[in-house]
N, C-alpha and C positions, 0 to 999 in steps of 0.2 A: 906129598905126591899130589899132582894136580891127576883130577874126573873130569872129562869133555861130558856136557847133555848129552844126551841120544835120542833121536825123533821121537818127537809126543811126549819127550818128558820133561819137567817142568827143570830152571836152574838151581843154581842153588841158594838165590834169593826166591824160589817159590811164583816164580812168570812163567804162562804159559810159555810154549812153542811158536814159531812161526807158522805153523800150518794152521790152529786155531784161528787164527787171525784171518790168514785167507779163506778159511769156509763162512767166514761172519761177512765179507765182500761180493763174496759169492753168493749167499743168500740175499744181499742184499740186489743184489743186482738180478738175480732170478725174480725177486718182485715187483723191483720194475719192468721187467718184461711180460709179466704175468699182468700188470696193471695195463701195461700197453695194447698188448694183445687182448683185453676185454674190452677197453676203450675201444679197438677197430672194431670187434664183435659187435659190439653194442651199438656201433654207430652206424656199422652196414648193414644191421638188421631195421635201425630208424629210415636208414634211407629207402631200404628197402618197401619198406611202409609207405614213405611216402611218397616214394612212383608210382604204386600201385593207386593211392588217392588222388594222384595227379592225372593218372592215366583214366581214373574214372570219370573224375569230373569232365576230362579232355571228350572221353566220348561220349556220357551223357549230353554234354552241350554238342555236340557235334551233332548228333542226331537230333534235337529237339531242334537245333537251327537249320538243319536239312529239309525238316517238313515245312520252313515258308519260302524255299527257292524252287523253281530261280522268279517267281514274281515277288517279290521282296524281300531285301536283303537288310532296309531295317528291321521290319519283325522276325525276321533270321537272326539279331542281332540279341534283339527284345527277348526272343522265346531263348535262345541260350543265358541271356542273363538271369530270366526267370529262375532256371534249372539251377544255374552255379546258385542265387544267391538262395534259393530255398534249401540245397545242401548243406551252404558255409551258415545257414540261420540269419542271412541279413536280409534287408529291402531289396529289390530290384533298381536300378536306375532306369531301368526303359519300360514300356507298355506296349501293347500291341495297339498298333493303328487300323481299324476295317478301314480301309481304302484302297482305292485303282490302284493297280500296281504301279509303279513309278523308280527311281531311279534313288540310289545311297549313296553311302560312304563304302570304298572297297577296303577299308580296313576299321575295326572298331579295338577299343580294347578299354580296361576297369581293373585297379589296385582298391582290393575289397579289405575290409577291416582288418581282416588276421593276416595281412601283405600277402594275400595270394593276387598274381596277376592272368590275367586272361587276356589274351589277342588273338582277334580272329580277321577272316579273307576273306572276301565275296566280292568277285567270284575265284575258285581256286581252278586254273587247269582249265576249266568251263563252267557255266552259267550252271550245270546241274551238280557241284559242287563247292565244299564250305570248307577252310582248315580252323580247326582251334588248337591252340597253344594255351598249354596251362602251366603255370612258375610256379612249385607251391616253397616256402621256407621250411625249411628242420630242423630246427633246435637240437642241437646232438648234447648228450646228458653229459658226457665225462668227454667230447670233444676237447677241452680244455687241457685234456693228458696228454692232447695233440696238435695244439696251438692253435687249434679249427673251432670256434666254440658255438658255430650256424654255418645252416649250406645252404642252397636250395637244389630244385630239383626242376625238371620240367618234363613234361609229355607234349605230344601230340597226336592228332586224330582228323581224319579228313571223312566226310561223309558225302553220300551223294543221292539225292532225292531221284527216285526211280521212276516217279510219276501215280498221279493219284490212281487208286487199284477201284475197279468197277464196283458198284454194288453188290450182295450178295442176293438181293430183293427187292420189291419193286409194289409202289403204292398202285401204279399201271403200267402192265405188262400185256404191248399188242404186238401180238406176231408179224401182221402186214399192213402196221401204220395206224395213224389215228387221223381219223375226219372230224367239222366241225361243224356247229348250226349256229344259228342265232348271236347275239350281240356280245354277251354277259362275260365273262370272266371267269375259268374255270380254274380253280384252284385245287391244287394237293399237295398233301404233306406226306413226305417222300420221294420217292426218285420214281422216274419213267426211262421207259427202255419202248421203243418203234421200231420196230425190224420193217417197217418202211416209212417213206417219206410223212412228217406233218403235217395235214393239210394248211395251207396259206389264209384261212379265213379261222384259223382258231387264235384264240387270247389267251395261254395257258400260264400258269405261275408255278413252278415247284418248289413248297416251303421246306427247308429245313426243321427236322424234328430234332432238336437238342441232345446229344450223348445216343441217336440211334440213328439218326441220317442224315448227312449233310444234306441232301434236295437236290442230285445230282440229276441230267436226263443224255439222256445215248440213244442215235438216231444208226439204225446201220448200215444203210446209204448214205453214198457222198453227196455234195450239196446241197445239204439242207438250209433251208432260208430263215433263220430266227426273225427277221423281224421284216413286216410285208408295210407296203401302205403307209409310212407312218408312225408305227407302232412306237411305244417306248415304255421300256423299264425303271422303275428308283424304286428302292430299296420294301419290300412286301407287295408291291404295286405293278399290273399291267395293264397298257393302256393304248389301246389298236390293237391289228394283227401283227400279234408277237409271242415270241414264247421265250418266258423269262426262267431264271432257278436263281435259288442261294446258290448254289455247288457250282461245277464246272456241267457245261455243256460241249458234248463232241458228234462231229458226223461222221461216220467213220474215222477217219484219224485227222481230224483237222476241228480246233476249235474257233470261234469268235473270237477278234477281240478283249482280250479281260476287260472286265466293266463296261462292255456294251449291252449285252441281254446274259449274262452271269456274273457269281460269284455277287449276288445281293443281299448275302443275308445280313442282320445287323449285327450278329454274334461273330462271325468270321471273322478267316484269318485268310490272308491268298494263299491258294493252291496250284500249283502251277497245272498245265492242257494236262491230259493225261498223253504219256508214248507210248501208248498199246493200240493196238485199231480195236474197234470194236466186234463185240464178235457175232457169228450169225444166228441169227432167232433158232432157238428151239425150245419145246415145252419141258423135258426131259430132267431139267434143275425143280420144278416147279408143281410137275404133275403128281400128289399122291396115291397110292395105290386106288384100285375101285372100292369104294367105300361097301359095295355090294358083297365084296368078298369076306368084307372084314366081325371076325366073329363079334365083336361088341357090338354093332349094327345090326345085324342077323339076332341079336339077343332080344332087341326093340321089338321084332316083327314076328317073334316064331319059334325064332333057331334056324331057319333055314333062309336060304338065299331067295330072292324075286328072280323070275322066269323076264328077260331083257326080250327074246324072240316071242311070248307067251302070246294067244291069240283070243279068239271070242269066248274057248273055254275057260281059259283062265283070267282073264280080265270081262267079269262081270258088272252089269249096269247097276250104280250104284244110289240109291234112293233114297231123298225127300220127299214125303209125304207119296207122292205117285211122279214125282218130276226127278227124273235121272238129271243129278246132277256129275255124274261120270262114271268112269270103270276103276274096280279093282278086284283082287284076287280076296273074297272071305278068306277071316281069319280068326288070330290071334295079334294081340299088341301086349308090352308092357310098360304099363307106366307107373311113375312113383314106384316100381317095385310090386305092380296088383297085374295079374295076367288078367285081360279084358278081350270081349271081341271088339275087332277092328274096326267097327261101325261108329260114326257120326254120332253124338249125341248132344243135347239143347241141356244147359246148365238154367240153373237160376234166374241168372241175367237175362235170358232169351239169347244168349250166344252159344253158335255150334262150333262144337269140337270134334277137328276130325284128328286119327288116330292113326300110328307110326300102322306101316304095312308099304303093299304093292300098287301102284296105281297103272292102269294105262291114261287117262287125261283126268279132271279136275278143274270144270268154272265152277268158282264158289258163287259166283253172281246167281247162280241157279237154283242157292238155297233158299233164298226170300220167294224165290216160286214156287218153289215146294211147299213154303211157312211161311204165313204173310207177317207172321207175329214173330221172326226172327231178328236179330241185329242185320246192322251190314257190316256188320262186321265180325271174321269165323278165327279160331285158334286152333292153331296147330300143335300139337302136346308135345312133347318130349321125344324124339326118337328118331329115327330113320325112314325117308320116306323117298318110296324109287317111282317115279314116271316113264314109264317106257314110250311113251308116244304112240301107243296102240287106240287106233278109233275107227270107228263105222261112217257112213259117209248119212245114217241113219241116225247120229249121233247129233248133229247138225239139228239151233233151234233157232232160226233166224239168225239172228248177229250172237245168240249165245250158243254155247257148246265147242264140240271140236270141228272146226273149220278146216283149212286146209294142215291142221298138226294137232297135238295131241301135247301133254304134259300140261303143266298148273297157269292161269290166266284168270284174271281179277274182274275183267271186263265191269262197266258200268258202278264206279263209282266203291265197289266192296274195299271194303279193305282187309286184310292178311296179317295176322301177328303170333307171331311165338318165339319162342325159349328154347335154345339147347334141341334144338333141331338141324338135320343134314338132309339135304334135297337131292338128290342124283336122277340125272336128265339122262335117255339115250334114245336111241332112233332105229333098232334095229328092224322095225317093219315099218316105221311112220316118223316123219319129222315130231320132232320133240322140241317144245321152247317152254321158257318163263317168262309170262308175259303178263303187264300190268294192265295190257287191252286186250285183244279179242285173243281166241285159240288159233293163232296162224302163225306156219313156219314165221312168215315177214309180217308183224304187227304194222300197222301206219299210224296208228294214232291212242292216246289212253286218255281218257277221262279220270281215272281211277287215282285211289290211293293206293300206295304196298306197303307194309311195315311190320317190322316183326318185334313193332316196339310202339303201343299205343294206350297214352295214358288210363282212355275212357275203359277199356279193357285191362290193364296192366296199369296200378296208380306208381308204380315204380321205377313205369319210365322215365328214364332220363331225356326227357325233351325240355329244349331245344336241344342241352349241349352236355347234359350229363353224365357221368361215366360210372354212377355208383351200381347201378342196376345190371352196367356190362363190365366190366373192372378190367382192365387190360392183362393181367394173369388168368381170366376166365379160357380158357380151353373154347367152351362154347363161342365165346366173342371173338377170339383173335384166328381160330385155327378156319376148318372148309364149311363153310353156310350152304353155297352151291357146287355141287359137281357135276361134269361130264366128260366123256371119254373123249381125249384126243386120238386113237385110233394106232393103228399099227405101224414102227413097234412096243411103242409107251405102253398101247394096251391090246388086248385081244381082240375087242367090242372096236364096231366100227368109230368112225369118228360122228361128233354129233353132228342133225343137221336139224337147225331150227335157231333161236335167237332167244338169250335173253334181253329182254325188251322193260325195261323202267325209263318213261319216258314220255310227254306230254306237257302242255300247260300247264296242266295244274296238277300233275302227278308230282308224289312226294315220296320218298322212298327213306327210312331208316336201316339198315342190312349192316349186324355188326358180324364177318366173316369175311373171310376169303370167297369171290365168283371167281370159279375155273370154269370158262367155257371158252374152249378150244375147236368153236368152229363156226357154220352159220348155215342160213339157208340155200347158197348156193354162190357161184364165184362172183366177185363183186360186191357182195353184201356185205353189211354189218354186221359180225358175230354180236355185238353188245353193243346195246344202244341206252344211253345214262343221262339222265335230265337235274341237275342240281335245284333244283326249284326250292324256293323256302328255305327250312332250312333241313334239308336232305342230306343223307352223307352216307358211304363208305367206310366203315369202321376195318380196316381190314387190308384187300388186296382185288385189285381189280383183273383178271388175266384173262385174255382175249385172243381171239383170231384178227378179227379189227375191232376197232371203236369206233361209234359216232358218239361225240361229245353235244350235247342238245345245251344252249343256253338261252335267254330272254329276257326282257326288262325285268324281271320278278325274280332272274336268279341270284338268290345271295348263300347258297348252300354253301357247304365246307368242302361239297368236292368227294375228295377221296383220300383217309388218314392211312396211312400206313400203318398197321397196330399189330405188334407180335410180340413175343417172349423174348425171341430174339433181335440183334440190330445188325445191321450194318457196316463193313467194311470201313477202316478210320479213310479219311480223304486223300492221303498221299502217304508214300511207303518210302522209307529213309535205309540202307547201309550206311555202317564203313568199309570205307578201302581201305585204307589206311591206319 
């Protein structure tokens, strides 16, 4: 009797079934699918990867090449190369060139060690944009299980320089223009801003200060004349009437020439005009509160605020020997942390010290008339000190005293030095100035010295050019030295009217602080009148109603440094579109 198998049972030589056989095919072929299908896993995830690296590098270069158009499309070239090859860890093949702007190649491109390639456009669309294209290779790991054993990939990115963005700040800040004197060459480190025209007879330079201001200047009237007479620019150098910058120069919305009287500096790169007009003056960015209001100042003199309206009862005549050398309110002061009365007092040295409080006016020249065996020269302590411009027409001692203003005046040679002191100026019953010559709203002339920084007094100072005594993180040194009220609605207190005044032959000024003086002696005038003589300087910020810039065969001062904690807006402001 013949037995047939029956499914799944073996015959009767002991051999599987046919269905065993086909589960062992099917498994086999389940793993190659299963191998296939991780090999695409695996390779869309590598490619994945590496768009996203492509696409970075696409637009870091894309932007770093946006910030040199459209005035140069090599260092557009140079600064993307930069960027890729600091990313991929190789050399650069280009450098940046400082030069005039000039004309390139409209396409570049670079196959970098690990075959990444890079191609770029200039110009793309328009001169105010760049395209980069980046290839990168990807090695796919188990490509191989799919006959692909490398791809590449590629990105792109289009970027587009917006145009260089205004300063935040300003080494001189004049509300209605800047005038000019004498021969000399005034120089400053930082940017200028004129909300009126520059006058034609000045020689101005603005240096670029490294990693905190390009040296940019904004005029905000249209037609401005950069260069009168003559004049000419090369690179740190002016020479005639002309006014030169590292940075770009604008007049309301219209620049020079590139490389006629801008864009000098030796560190630069081109920046292209800025496209924004300029905007109109106002103090409002710049003004800090009243320093009178402010409880840490108020701590200097009392605890309580100075009386700005206060009149002959409270601004009394204040005494050397029998010779009123001005008014102020008895008090209290503190210094180093010792509460004192507010009074003047002769140290060691035969120098007088006078003390944070109230003042209505202050010639110190008045103290060697009171004490013949004084210095001439007097220190100002530590603290807070308000001039109201309150004076008697009784006040008046010949060419010394208060004249036609009131507030602090050196007259005759004295010289003026302290530390971690704030000056606040106002006018609310009597012009008020700071003046290194006589006590008048409009000084004409100083013999004097001013300095709040003198060796023979202070062996710390940093004269000529030193910076250890004022540090530029000092609070004291960089923040407000002078204040006064630009008036309503900035502030409550009218606007000041009077001058300060550092200015002369042979006046010499060191002042490491911000001057905020927001006004003058009346229309027409100079709110601020600044003599570089020697070697004088502006550690700080100059900010004004107007300027007169004073120079002379003798001026080789530094001008005016821009010094803050903080910096400056970068030179030109890059998207992508694309």
């Amino acid at each position: 009797m013949t037995v047939a198998a029956g499914p799944g049972r073996p015959d009767c030589a002991g051999r599987p079934g046919r269905q065993s056989g086909q589960a062992i095919v099917l498994v086999a072929l389940a793993m190659v699918a299963m191998l296939a299908m991780t090999a695409v896993v695996l390779s869309a995830g590598q490619l994945y990867w590496a768009r996203r690296s492509a696409q970075q590098l696409a637009d870091s270069g894309a932007l770093a090449a946006a910030a040199m158009i459209p005035c140069s499309g090599q260092n557009a070239y140079a600064a993307l190369d930069g960027v890729i090859s600091t990313q991929l860890g190789v050399s650069p093949s280009l450098s940046q060139t400082p030069a005039a702007c000039g004309t390139s190649p409209s396409t570049w491109s670079r196959t970098y060690p690990n075959g990444t390639g890079v191609a770029a456009t200039y110009p793309y669309v328009d001169t105010t944009r760049v395209q980069v294209v980046v290839t990168l290779p990807a090695w796919l790991v188990l490509g191989g299980l799919l006959g692909v054993g490398q791809a590449s990939v590629s990105a792109r990115a289009v970027a587009q320089n917006s145009g260089a963005s205004p300063p935040r700040n300003y080494a001189l800040y004049a509300q209605d223009g800047i005038k000019c004197g004498g021969t000399a060459v005034f120089d400053l480190k930082g940017s200028i801003y004129s909300g009126g025209p520059i006058d034609g007879n000045c020689t101005i330079y603005s240096h670029a200060i490294p990693n905190d201001d390009p040296g940019n200047i904004l005029v905000y009237p249209a037609n401005q004349q950069w260069n009168q007479g003559g004049g000419a620019c090369v690179s740190g150098t002016a020479t005639g009437n002309v006014v030169c910058a590292d940075g770009y120069e604008i007049s309301q919305s219209q620049c020079p020439p590139a490389g006629s009287t801008d864009f000098f500096g030796s560190l630069r790169v081109d920046y292209p005009c800025p496209t924004w007009t300029v905007q109109a003056p106002s103090y409002a960015p710049y003004s800090s509160p009243d320093p009178n209001a402010d409880a840490r100042a108020q701590a200097t003199i009392g605890g309580a605020a100075c009386d700005p309206g206060g009149g002959a009862a409270t601004y009394l005549p204040l005494l050397i020997g029998t010779t009123a050398v001005g008014r102020m309110k008895p008090g209290l002061a503190v210094v180093g942390g010792l509460t004192v009365p507010n009074t003047p007092y002769k140290d060691g040295g035969g120098y007088y010290h006078f003390r944070p409080g109230c003042y209505g006016w202050l010639d110190v020249s008045l103290v060697r008339s009171g004490d013949s065996g004084a210095q001439a020269t007097v220190v100002f302590d530590p603290g807070f000190y308000l001039f109201s411009g309150f004076h008697q027409s009784s006040d008046k001692k010949g060419s010394q005293g208060a004249q036609s203003a009131g507030g602090l005046c050196l007259n005759d040679g004295t010289r003026a030095v302290g530390r971690d002191v704030l000056f606040e100026f106002t006018s609310a019953l009597s012009p008020s100035s700071f003046s290194t010559s006589s006590c008048d709203d409009l000084p004409t002339s100083s013999t004097g010295t001013s300095s709040p920084c003198d060796p023979s007094a202070n062996p710390f100072c940093p004269l000529p050019s030193g910076s250890s005594w004022c540090p530029k993180t000092d609070r004291a040194c960089n923040a407000t030295l002078v204040w006064a009220p630009p008036g309503p609605p900035v502030t409550t207190l009218a606007a000041i009217v009077g001058t300060f005044f550092a200015q002369g032959p042979a006046e010499q000024s060191w002042l490491y602080g911000t001057i905020f003086w927001p006004g003058s002696a009346g229309p027409g005038q100079a709110g601020c009148q600044w003599t570089s003589n020697g070697g004088s300087s502006i550690v700080g910020s100059l900010i004004c109603q107007s300027v007169l810039l004073q120079g002379g065969s003798s001026s080789t001062g530094s001008g005016i440094t821009y010094a803050r904690t903080d910096t400056n807006s970068a030179p030109s402001q890059a998207g992508l579109t694309e």
